[in-house]
TORDO-719143 format. One line per 8 residues: number of its first residue (from 1); for each residue x, z, y of C-alpha. Coordinates in Angstrom, 1 decimal, always signed. Example, Ala and Ser with C-alpha at 12.3 -4.5 7.8 and 13.67 -1.06 7.14 Angstrom:
2
1) +12.3:+7.8:-4.5 | +13.7:+7.1:-1.1 .
% end
This chain:
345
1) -29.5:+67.0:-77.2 | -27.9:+63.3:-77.7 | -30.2:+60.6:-78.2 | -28.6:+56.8:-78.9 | -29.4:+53.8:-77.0 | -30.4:+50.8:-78.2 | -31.1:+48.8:-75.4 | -29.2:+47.3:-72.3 .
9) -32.2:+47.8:-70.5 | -32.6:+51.5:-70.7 | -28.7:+52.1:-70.3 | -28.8:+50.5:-67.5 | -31.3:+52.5:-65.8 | -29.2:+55.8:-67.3 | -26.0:+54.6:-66.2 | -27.5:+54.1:-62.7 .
17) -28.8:+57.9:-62.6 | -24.7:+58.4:-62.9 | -22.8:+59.1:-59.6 | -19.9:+57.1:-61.3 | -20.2:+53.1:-62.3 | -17.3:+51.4:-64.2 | -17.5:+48.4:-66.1 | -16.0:+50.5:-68.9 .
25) -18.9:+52.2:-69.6 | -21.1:+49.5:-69.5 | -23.3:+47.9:-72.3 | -21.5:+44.5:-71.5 | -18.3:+46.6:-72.3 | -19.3:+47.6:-75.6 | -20.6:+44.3:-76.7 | -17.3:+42.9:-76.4 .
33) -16.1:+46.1:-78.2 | -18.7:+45.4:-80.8 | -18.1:+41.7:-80.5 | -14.2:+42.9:-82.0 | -15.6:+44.5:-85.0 | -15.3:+48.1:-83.9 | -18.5:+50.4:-84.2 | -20.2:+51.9:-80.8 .
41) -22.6:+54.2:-79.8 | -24.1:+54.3:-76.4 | -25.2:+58.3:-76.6 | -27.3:+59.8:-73.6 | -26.8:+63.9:-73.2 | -30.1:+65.7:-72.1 | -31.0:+69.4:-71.8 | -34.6:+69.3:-72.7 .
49) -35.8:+65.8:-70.7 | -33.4:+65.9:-67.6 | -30.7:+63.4:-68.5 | -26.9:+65.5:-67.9 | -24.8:+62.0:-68.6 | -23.9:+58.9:-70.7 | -21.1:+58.0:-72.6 | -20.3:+54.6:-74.1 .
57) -18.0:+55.7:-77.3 | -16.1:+53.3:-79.4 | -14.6:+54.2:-82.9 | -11.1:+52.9:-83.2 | -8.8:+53.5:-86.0 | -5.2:+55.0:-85.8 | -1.7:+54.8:-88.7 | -3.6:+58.9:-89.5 .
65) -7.5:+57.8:-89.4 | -10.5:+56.7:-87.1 | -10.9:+58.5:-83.8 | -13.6:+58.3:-81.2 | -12.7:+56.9:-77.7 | -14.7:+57.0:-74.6 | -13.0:+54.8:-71.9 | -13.6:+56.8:-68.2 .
73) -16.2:+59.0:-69.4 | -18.6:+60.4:-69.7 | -19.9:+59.6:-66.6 | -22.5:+62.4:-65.5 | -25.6:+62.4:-63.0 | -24.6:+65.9:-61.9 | -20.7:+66.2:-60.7 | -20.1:+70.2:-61.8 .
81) -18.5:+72.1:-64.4 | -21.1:+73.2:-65.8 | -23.0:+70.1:-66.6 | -19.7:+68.5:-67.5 | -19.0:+71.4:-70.2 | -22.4:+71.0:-71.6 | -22.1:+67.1:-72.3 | -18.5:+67.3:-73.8 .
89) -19.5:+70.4:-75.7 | -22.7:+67.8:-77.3 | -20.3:+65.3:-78.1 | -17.8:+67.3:-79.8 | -20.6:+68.6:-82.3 | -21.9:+65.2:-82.7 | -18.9:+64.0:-84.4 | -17.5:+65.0:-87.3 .
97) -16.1:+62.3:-89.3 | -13.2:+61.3:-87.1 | -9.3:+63.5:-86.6 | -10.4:+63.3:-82.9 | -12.1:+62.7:-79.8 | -10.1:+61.0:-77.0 | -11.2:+60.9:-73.5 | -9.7:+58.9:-70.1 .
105) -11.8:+61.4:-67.3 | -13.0:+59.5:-64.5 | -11.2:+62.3:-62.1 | -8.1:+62.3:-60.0 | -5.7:+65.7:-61.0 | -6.9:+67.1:-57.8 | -10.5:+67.1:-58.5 | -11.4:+70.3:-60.3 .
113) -13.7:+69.2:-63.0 | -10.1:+67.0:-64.3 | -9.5:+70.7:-66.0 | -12.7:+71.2:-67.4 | -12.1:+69.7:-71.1 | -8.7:+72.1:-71.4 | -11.3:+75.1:-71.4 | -13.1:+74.0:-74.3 .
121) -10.7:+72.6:-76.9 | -9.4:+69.6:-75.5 | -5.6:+69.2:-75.4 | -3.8:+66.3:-73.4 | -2.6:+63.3:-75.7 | +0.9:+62.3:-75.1 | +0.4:+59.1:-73.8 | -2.5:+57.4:-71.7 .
129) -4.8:+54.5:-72.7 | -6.0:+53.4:-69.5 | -3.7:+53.4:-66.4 | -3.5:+56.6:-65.0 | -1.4:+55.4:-61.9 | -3.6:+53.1:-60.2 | -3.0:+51.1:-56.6 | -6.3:+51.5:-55.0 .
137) -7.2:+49.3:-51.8 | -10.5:+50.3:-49.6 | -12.7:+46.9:-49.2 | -13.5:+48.0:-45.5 | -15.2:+46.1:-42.9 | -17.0:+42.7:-43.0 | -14.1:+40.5:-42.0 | -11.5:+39.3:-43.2 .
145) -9.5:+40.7:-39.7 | -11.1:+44.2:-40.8 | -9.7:+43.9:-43.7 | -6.2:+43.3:-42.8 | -6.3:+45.8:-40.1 | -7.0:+48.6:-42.5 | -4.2:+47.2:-45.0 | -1.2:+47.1:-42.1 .
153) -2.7:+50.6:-41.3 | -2.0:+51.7:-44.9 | +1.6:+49.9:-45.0 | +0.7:+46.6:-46.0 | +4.3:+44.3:-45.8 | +4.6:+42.7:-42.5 | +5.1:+39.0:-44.0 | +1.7:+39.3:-46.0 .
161) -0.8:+38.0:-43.4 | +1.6:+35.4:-42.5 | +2.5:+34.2:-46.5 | -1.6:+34.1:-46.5 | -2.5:+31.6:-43.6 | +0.8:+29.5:-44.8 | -0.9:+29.3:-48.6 | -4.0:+28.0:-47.1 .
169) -2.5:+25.7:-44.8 | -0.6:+24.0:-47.4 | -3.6:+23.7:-49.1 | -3.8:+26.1:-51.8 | -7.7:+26.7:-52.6 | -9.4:+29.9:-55.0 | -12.1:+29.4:-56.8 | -14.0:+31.0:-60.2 .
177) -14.6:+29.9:-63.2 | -17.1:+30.7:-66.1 | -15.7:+27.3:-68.0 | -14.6:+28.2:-71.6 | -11.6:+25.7:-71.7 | -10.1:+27.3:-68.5 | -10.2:+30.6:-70.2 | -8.4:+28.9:-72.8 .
185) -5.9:+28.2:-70.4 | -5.7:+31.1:-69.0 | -4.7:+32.8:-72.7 | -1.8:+30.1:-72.5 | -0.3:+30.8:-68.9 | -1.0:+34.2:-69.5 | +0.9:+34.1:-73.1 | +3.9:+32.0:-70.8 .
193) +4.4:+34.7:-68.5 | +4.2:+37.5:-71.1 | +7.4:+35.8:-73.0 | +8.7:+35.6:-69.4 | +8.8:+39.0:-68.8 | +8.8:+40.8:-71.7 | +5.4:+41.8:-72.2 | +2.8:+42.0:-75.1 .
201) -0.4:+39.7:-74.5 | -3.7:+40.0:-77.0 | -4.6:+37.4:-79.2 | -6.5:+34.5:-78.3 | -9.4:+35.7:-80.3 | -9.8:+38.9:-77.8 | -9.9:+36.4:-74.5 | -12.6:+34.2:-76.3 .
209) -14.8:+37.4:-77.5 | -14.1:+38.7:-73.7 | -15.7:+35.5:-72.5 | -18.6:+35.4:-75.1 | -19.6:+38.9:-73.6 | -18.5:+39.0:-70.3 | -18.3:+36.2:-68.1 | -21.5:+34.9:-68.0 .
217) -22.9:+37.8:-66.3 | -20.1:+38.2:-63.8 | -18.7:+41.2:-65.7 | -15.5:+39.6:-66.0 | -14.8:+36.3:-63.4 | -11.7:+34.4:-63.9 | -10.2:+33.0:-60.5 | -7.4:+30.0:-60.3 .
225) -5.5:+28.8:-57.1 | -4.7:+25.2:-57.3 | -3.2:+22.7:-55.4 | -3.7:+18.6:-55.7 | -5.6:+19.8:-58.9 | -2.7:+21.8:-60.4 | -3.3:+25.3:-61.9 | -0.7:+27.7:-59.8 .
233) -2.0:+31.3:-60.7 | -4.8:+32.9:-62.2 | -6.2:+36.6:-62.4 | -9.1:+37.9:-64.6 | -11.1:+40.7:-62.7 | -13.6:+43.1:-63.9 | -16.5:+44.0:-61.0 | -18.9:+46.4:-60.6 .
241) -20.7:+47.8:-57.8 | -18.1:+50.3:-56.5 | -15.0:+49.0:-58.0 | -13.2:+45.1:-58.7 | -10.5:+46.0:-61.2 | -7.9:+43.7:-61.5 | -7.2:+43.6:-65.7 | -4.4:+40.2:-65.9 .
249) -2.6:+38.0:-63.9 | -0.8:+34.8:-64.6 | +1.5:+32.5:-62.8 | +2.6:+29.1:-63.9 | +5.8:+27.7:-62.9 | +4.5:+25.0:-60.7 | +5.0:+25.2:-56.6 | +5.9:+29.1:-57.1 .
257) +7.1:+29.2:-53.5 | +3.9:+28.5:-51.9 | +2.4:+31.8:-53.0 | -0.6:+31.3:-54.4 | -1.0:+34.5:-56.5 | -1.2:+36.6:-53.3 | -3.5:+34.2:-51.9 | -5.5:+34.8:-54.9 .
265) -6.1:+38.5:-55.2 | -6.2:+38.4:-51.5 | -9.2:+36.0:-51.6 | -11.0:+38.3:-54.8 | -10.8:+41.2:-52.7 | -12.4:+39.0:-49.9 | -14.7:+38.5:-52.1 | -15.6:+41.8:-52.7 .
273) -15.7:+42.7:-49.5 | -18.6:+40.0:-48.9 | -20.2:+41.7:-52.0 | -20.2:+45.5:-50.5 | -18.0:+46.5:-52.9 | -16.0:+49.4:-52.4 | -13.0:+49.2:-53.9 | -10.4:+46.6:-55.3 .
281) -8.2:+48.4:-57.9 | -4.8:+46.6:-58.5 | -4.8:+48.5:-61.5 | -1.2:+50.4:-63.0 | +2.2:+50.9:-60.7 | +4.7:+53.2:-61.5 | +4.0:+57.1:-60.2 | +6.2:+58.4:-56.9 .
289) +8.4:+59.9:-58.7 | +9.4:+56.7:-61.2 | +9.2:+54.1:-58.6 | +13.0:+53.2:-57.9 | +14.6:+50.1:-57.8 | +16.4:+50.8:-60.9 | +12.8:+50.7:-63.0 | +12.3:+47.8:-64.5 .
297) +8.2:+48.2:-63.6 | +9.4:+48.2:-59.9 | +8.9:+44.3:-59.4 | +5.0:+44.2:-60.3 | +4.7:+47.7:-58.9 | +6.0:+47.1:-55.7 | +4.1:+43.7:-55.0 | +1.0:+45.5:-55.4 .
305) +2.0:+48.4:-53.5 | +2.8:+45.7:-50.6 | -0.7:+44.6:-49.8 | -1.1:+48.2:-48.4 | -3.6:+51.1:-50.0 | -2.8:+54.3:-51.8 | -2.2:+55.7:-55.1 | -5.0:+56.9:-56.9 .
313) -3.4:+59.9:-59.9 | -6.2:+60.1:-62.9 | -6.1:+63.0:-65.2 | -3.9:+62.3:-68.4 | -6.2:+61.2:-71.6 | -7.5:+64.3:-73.6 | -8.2:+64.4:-77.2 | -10.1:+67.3:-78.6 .
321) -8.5:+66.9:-82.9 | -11.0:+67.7:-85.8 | -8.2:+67.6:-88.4 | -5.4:+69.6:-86.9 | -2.8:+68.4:-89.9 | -3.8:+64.6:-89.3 | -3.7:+64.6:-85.3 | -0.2:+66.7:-85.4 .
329) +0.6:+63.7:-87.2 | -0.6:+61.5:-85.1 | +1.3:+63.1:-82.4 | +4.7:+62.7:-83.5 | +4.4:+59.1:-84.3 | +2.8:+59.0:-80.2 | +6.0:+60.5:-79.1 | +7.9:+58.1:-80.9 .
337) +5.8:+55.5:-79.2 | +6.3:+56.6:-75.8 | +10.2:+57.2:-76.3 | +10.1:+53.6:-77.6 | +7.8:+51.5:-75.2 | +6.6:+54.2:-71.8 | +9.8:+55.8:-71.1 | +9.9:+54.6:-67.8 .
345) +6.8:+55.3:-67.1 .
% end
């Protein structure tokens, strides 16, 4: 049984009951969702009254028709296969006016519930929506020296602690913002660096919705480093209570010796240490097996890799198609897609 959710009140309290958290499957989340004209559904899965899981779904559209996405869900208040079958198995039947159903599972390809949507239907989709390659970093201790000590035990670069203290004695200082005009400038560094090195950045319009939703409630916190009142680098995090996700960074082309964007993310997982938060995720790198000099995604992946951690594998996206002919479609034009723009990754 599915019943929707109208309330950020009552999601909250059923997104607690879930052994996963991610900001992803918040209601903040699909505000901003909503916020970009795309219809949601926050859908709780019960067998009779005991709640199985949630799952904040989002209908986007595609060149071959509307499918349904559900960003790192569903999350579930029972980790087995069998509860985990039953809610995707609810959801499947609940829509049928989309080609497909896409899924980004919340498990690493080790864990065995990663196979449970291939036994009912659900096929892997030829390329991934959110990163499935992810730099993870444990936020242990409650110091800053218990920090560092797990990092150089998990192959941080030697050089880091030091390119650290020297950012802060030549007076580099971190702080967070919830000031609209400094998101503003944060679309336009960001929008600098993208032309810099050849990536796409979203409009302006999807930074200003994302701080209409977001940032007010801590869902999304925007640090800067500056120096002598000069912006140096800025980063736009996403926190919940297990996990900080790192979503952009941006680095203007003033004083770009002195470091300040490692001092930055150093200082938010700092902070998230001081929070009891598990986790900072640096987000995408390159797999093991792609990670070679030669890759042009071996500068970014390689600076993240340096502050020391591991890397976290996610199970591929899934899509479960309602109109074979349409999503076959689909397909090929994906495959052109990752020939185009992934192929080395």
């Amino acid at each position: 049984m599915i019943k929707e959710i109208e309330t950020k009140e009552q999601w909250d309290i059923y997104l607690n009951s879930c052994i996963r958290k991610t900001f992803l499957q918040s209601f903040q989340w699909g505000q901003f969702q909503k916020s970009l004209n795309k219809d949601i559904k926050y859908l709780a899965i019960f067998d009779n009254e005991n709640l199985l899981g949630i799952a904040l779904c989002i209908k986007e559209k595609s060149l071959f028709g509307n499918y349904i996405y559900i960003p790192r869900g569903p999350l579930l208040t029972n980790e087995n296969e069998d509860v985990y079958k039953k809610v995707l198995i609810e959801i499947k039947e609940y829509f049928k006016d989309v080609i497909s159903i896409k899924i980004d599972p919340a498990y690493t390809q080790e864990n065995s519930l990663a196979k449970v949507p291939s036994r009912i239907g659900f096929i892997h989709s030829i390329n991934f929506i959110q990163s499935e390659t992810n730099w993870i970093i444990n936020l242990e201790g409650n110091t800053e020296e218990e920090l560092l000590n797990w990092c150089r035990e998990h192959g941080m670069v030697d050089n880091y602690p030091k390119y650290i203290r020297k950012a802060r004695r030549d007076g580099v200082d971190i702080s967070f913002s919830k000031e609209k005009s400094d998101w503003e400038l944060f679309h336009k560094y960001l929008t600098q660096s993208g032309k810099r090195k050849s990536f796409e950045v979203r409009s302006k319009e999807y930074f200003q919705n994302m701080y209409d939703t977001l940032s007010q409630d801590d869902t999304v916190r925007l640090g800067i480093a500056k120096r002598d009142g000069n912006i140096l680098a800025m980063i736009l995090i996403a926190v919940d209570k297990n996990e900080i996700s790192c979503l952009y960074s941006a680095q203007t082309d003033i004083d770009t010796k002195l470091r300040a964007p490692l001092l930055l993310r150093w200082e938010c997982m700092l902070m998230g240490q001081r929070e009891g938060i598990k986790r900072f995720n640096n987000w995408g790198v390159l797999p093991e097996d792609k990670y070679k000099p030669n890759n042009p995604g071996y500068g970014y992946s390689q600076y993240k890799r340096s502050f020391g951690g591991y890397l976290e594998q996610l199970e591929r996206t899934y899509e479960y198609p309602y109109d074979r002919l349409k999503n076959t479609l689909q397909r090929i034009y994906d495959w052109y897609i990752k020939i185009r723009y992934y192929k080395y990754r």
